[in-house]
N, C-alpha and C positions, 0 to 999 in steps of 0.2 A: 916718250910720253905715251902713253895707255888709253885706248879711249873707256869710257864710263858703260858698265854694263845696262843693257834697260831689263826691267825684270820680266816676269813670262807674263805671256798675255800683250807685253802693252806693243805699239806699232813699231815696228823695226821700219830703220828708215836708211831706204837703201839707193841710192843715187836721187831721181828722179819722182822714185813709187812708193808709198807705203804702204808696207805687208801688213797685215794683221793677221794672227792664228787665230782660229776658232775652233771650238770642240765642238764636237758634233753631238750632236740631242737627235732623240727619237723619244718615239711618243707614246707613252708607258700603253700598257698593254691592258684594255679593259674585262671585265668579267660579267657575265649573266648572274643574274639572279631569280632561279627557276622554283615557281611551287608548284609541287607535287600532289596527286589526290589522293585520296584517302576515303574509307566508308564512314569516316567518322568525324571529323569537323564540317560545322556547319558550312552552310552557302553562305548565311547572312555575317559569319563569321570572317570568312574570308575576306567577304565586299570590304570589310569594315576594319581587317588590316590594310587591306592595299590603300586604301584613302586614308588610312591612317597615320600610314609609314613609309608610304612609298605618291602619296600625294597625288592618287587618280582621282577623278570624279566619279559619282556615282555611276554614269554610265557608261565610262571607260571600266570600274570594278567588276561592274555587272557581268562586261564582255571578257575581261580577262578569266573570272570566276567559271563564268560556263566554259571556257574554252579548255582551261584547267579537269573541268566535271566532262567535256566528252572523249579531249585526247589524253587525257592522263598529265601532262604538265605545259606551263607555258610561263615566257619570261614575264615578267614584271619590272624589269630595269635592268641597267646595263651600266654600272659604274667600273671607278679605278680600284683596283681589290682590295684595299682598307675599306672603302667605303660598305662594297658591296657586303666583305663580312663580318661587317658593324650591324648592318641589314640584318643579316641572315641570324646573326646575334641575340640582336632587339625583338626579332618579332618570336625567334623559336621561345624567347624567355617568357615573353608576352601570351603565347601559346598555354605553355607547359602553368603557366599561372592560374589561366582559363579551364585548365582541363583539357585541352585540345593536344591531337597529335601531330598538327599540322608540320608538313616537312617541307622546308627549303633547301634548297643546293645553291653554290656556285661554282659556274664553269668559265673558262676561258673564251672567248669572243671567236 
């Protein structure tokens, strides 16, 4: 007589214990999403994507904005990399509609 297989995944049952497998997961790998300055999109422009599209307040935009305007770029959010270059998508389209040159990147955490 044969005993009955159990299929994968479910608890192996072995005297006493039951095993269970598990896969192992890790925790997807997130991305920056950095804008860039430029001598030519506006400030008010800027403020008014980040609150737009990345959901800051006005004086969260304000700070990100200048901080953008003195070191040349700074993050704006930090998603999982579909989102982030959904982001970088939405707003460069958003941009280029405006007349704006505005440049975003994303980079790896």
């Amino acid at each position: 007589m044969s005993t009955p297989k159990t299929p994968p995944g479910a608890p192996q049952h072995g005297g006493d214990t039951e095993l269970e497998e598990r896969q192992k997961t890790h925790v997807p790998r997130r991305y920056k999403v950095l804008f860039h300055n430029d001598d030519y999109t506006t400030m008010d422009y800027v403020i008014l994507v980040l609150m737009q599209f990345f959901h800051k307040s006005e004086d969260e935009a304000l700070h990100l904005m200048l901080t953008v305007h003195k070191k040349g770029k700074a993050i704006a959010g930090i998603y999982p990399r579909d989102v982030a270059e959904t982001k970088v998508a939405e707003v460069t389209r958003h941009a280029q509609e405006h007349g704006m040159p505005l440049l975003l990147t994303v980079e790896p955490e």
